[in-house]
C-alpha positions as CSV (number, residue, x, y, z in Angstrom):
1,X,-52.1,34.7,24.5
2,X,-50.1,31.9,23.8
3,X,-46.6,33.0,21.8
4,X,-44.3,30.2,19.9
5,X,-41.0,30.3,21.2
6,X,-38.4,29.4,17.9
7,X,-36.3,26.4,19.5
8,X,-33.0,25.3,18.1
9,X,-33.5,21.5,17.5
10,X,-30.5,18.8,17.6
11,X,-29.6,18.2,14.1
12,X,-27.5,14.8,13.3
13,X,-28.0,15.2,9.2
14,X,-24.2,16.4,9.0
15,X,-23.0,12.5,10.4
16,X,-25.4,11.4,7.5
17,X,-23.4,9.3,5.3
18,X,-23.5,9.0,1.1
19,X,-25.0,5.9,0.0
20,X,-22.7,6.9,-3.2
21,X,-19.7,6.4,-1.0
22,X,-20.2,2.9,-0.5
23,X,-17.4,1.1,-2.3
24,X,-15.6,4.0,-3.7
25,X,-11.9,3.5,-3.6
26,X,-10.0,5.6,-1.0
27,X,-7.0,7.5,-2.8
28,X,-3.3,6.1,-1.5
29,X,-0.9,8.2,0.6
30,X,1.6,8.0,-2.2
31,X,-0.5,9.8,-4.5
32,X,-1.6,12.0,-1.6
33,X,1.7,13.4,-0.9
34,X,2.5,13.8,-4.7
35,X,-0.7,15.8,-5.0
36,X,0.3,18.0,-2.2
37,X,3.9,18.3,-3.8
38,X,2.6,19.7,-6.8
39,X,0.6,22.0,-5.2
40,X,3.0,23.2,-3.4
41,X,5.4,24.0,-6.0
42,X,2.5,25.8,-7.7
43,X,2.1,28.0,-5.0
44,X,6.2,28.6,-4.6
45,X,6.2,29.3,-8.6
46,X,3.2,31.5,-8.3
47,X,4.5,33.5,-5.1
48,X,7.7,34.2,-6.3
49,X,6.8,35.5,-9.5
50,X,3.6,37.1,-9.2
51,X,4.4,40.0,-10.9
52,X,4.8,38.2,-14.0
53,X,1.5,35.8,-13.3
54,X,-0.7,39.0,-13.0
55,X,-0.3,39.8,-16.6
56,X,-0.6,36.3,-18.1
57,X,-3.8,35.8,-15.9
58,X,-4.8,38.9,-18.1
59,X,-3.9,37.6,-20.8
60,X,-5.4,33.8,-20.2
61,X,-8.5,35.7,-19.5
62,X,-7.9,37.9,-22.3
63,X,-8.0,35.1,-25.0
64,X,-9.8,32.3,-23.0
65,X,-13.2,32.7,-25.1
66,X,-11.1,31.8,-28.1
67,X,-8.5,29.4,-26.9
68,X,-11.6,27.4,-25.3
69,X,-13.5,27.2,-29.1
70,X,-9.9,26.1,-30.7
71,X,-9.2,23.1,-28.2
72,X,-13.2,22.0,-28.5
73,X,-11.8,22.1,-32.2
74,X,-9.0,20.3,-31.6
75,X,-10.7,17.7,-29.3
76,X,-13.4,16.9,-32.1
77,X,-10.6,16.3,-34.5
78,X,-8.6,13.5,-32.6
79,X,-11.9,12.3,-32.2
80,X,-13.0,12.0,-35.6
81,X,-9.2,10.4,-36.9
82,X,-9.4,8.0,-33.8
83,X,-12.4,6.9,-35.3
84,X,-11.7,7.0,-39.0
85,X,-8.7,4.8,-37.6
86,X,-10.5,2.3,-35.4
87,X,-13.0,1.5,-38.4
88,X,-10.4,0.9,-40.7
89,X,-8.2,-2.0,-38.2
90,X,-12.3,-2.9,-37.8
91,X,-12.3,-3.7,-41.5
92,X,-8.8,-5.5,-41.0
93,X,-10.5,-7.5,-38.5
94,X,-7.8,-6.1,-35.6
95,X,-9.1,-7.7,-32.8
96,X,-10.6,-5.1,-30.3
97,X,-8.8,-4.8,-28.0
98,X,-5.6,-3.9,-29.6
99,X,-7.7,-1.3,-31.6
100,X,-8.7,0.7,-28.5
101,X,-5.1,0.4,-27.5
102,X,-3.9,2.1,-31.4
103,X,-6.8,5.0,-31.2
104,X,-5.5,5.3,-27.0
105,X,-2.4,6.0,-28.2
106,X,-2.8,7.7,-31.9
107,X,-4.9,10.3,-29.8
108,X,-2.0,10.8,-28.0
109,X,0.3,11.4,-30.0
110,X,-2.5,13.8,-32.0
111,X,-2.0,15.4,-28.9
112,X,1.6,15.6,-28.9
113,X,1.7,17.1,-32.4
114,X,-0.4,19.6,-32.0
115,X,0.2,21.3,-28.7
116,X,3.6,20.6,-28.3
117,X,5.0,23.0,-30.2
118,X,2.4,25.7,-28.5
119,X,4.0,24.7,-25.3
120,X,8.0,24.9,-26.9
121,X,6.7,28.7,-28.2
122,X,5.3,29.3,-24.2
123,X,8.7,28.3,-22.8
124,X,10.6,30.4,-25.1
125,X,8.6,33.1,-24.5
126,X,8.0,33.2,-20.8
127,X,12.3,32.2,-21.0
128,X,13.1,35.6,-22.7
129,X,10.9,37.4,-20.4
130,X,12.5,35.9,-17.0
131,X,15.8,36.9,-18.8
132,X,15.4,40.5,-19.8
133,X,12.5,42.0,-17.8
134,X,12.6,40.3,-14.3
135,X,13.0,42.7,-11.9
136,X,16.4,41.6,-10.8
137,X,17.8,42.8,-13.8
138,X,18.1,46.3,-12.9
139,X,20.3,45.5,-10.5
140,X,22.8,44.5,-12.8
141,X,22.7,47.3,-15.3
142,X,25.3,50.4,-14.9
143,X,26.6,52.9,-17.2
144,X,24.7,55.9,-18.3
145,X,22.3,53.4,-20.1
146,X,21.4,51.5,-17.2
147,X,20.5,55.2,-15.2
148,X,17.9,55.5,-18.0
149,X,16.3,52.7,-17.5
150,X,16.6,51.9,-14.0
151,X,13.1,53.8,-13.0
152,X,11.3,51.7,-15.5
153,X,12.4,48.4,-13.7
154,X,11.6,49.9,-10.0
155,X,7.8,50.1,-10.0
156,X,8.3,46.4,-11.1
157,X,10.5,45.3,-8.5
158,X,8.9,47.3,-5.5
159,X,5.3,45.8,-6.7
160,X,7.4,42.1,-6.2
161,X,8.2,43.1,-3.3
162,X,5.5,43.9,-1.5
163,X,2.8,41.6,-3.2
164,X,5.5,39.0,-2.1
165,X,4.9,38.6,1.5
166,X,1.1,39.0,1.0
167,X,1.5,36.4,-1.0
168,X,3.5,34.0,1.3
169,X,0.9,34.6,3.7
170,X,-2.1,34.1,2.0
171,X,-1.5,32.7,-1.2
172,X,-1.1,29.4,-0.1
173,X,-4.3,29.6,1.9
174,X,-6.8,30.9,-0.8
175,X,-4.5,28.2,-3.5
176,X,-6.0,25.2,-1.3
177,X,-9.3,27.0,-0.4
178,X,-10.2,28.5,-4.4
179,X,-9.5,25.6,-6.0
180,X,-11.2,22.7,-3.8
181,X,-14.0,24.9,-3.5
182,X,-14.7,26.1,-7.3
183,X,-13.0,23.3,-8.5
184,X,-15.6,20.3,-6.6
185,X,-12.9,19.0,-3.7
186,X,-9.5,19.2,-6.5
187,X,-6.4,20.8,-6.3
188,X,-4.8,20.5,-9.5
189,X,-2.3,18.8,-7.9
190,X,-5.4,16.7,-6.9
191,X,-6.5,16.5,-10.3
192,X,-3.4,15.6,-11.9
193,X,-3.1,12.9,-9.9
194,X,-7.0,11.8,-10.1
195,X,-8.3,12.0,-6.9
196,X,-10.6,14.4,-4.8
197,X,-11.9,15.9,-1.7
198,X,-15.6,14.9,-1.0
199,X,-17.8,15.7,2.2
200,X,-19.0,12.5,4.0
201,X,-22.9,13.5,4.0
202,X,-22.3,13.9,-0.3
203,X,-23.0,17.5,0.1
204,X,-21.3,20.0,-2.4
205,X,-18.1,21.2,-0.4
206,X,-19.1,25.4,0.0
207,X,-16.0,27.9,0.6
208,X,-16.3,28.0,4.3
209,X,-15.7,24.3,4.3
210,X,-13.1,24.4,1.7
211,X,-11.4,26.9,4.2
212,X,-12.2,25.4,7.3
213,X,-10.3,22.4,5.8
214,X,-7.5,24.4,4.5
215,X,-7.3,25.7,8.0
216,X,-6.9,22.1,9.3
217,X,-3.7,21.6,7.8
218,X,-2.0,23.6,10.9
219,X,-3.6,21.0,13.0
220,X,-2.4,18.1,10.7
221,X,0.9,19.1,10.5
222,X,1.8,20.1,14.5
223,X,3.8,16.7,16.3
224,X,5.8,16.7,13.0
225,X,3.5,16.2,10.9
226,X,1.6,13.5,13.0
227,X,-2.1,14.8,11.5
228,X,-1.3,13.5,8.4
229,X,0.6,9.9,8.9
230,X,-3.0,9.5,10.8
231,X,-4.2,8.3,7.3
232,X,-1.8,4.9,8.0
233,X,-3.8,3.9,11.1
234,X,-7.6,5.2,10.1
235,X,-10.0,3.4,9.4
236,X,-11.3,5.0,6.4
237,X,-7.6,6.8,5.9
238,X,-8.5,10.1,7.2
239,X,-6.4,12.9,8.2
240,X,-6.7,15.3,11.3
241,X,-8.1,17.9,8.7
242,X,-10.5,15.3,7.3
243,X,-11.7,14.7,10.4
244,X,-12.2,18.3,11.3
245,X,-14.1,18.5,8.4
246,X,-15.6,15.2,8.0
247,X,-14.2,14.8,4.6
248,X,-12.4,12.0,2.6
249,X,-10.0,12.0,-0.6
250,X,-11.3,9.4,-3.0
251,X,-10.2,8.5,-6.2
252,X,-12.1,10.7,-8.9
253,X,-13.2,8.5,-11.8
């Protein structure tokens, strides 16, 4: 009796290359390495006050459902007046392109109006927390008063402590790994700055290869940081951890 024999066969569809790629515009180092600032000051900001991230993620979560509907809202109503205001210079007979330069900027400053002061309220807010609950302050506080409340700011201070250097260890690596992978090859210091990670072969980038790239950056930043100045002689201005991971950072339109 004969019996099949399953047989590994050579596979070459991973050096497959996007036809969509063709003539896409390769992000610049500048914006790059502002990309990667950001991102790493995210991850600083985040790390060294997780304590006080955990409950605003709660909260975020808490309200997203609602704060979601309110900026579609919002976004329907700069909209509408951008609109109301383009048909009206129409009607002056504005020539058109200095109309879609007014509604650029009217929806702008919609913008400004709108959420600004939301943002203002945030600052104060999250400002009079850092100054009256951080867990530094107990610390500072003596007397008989500061006895009483001294246990309540301990639980707070010893969970900062020890999520801290978890967090120094692994934030940064689920940060890069999370984002690029739910968030379809951006950071959002990637997507501040318009660009993204995309896999050679067009393929969706999955969390192993999100990882596997994060993991690269070791290898990009040994010979002082030699991995990444790579990008100034490549051909198609890849990294070492693009190349591990056969990956390049386009501009996302």
């Amino acid at each position: 009796m004969e019996t099949s024999v399953s047989k590994k066969q050579f596979d070459l569809s991973h050096l497959t290359i996007d036809e969509k790629l063709q003539g896409a515009r390769l992000a610049s180092f500048p914006r790059r390495a502002i990309a990667y600032g950001v991102d790493w000051l995210t991850i600083v900001i985040c790390t060294e006050y997780v304590w006080l991230l955990v409950p605003l993620a709660l909260l975020y979560l808490f309200v997203k459902r609602r704060l979601r509907k309110t900026m579609v809202k919002t976004s329907r109503y700069i909209r509408k007046q951008a609109v109301m205001a383009d048909r009206k210079l129409e009607g002056y007979q504005v020539d058109q392109h200095l109309r879609k330069r007014f509604t650029r900027h009217l929806s702008l400053y919609l913008h400004l109006v709108i959420y600004l002061p939301i943002v203002a309220a945030l600052i104060v807010f999250v400002g009079i927390i850092f100054r009256y609950i951080t867990p530094e302050i107990y610390e500072s506080v003596t007397g008989e008063t500061g006895e009483v409340i001294r246990p309540f700011f301990r639980p707070v201070s010893d969970l900062n402590d020890a999520t801290g250097l978890l967090a120094n260890f692994f934030g940064a690596f689920l940060y890069f790994s999370l984002f690029t992978w739910q968030w379809k090859g951006q950071t959002p210091g990637k997507k501040l700055l318009k660009i993204k990670v995309v896999k050679l072969n067009g393929k969706p980038i999955t969390f192993m290869g999100s990882l596997e790239r994060t993991t690269g950056y070791t290898a990009s930043a040994t010979l002082l940081l030699w991995g990444f100045f790579q990008y100034f002689w490549d051909r198609n201005r890849q990294t070492t951890h693009d190349k591990i991971t056969e990956t390049i950072v386009i501009e996302a339109r």
